[in-house]
Structures are given as structure tokens and as C-alpha cells.
C-alpha positions as CSV (number, residue, x, y, z in Angstrom):
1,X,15.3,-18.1,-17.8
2,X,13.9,-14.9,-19.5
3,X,10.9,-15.1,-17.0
4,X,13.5,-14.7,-14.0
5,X,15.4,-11.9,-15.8
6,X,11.9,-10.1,-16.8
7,X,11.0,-10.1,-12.9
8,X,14.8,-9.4,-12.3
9,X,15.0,-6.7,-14.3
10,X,11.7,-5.0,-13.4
11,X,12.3,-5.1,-9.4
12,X,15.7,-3.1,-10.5
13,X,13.5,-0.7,-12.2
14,X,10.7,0.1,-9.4
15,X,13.3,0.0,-7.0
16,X,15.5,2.6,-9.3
17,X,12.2,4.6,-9.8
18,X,11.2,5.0,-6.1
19,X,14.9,6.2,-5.2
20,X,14.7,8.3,-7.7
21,X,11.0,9.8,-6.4
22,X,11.8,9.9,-3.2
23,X,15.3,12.1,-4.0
24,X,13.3,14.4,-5.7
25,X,11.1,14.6,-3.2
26,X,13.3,15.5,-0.6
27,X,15.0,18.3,-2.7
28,X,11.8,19.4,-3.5
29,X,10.6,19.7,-0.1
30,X,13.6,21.2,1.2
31,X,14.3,23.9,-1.7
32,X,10.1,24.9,-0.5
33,X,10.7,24.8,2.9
34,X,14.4,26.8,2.8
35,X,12.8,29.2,0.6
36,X,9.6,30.0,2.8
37,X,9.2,33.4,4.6
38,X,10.1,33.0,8.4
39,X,6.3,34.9,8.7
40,X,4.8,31.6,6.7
41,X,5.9,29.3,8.5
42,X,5.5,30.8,11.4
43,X,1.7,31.4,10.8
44,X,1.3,27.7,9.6
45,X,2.7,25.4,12.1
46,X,0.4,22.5,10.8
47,X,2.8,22.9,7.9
48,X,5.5,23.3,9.2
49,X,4.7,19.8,11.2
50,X,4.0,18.4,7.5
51,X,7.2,19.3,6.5
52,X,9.1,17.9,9.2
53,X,7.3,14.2,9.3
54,X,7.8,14.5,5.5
55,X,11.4,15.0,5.9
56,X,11.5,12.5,8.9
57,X,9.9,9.9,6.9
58,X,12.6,10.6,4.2
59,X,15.0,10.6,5.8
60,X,14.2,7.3,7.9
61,X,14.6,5.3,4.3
62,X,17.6,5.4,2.7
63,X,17.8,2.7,-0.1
């Protein structure tokens, strides 16, 4: 019985911790990208790619 709640409880806590990564990665990456000089990202369209399939990716996996 405590095994089953140990593995219980830490699936709820990697799966609370990735959320939790990945929401912060998204605001991250779109405070960076919002707050980027049109000239940057204009000049680094191998970022600006980046960006996108980062925020495609993110997007893509809700839970």
C-alpha cells in the first residue's frame, strides 16, 4: 500500500514539475521573442525558426 502511493505520489510530482517547466518555458520564450527588435529577428531567421518550432512544440502539448 505505501509502495503504490510512493509511485502514486511521485508520477503527480514529475507530471506537476514538467507542466510547470514547460509553462515557464513558454512565457519565457514569448516575453524574449515579443521583446526582440524587429531588425533582430529579421537578421536571424534561423532564430526566428527556433522560436517558432519551440512554440509549436509547446503548444502541441497541453497537459
Amino acid at each position: 500500500m505505501v509502495l503504490i502511493f510512493a509511485v502514486f505520489r511521485n508520477i503527480v510530482i514529475c507530471s506537476f514539475f514538467s507542466f510547470m517547466t514547460r509553462q515557464i518555458l513558454f512565457q519565457l520564450s514569448e516575453v524574449m521573442f515579443k521583446n526582440l527588435p524587429p531588425e533582430k529577428t529579421t537578421n536571424a531567421p534561423h532564430f526566428r525558426t527556433a522560436m517558432n518550432t519551440c512554440l509549436l512544440i509547446l503548444r502541441q502539448h497541453p497537459n
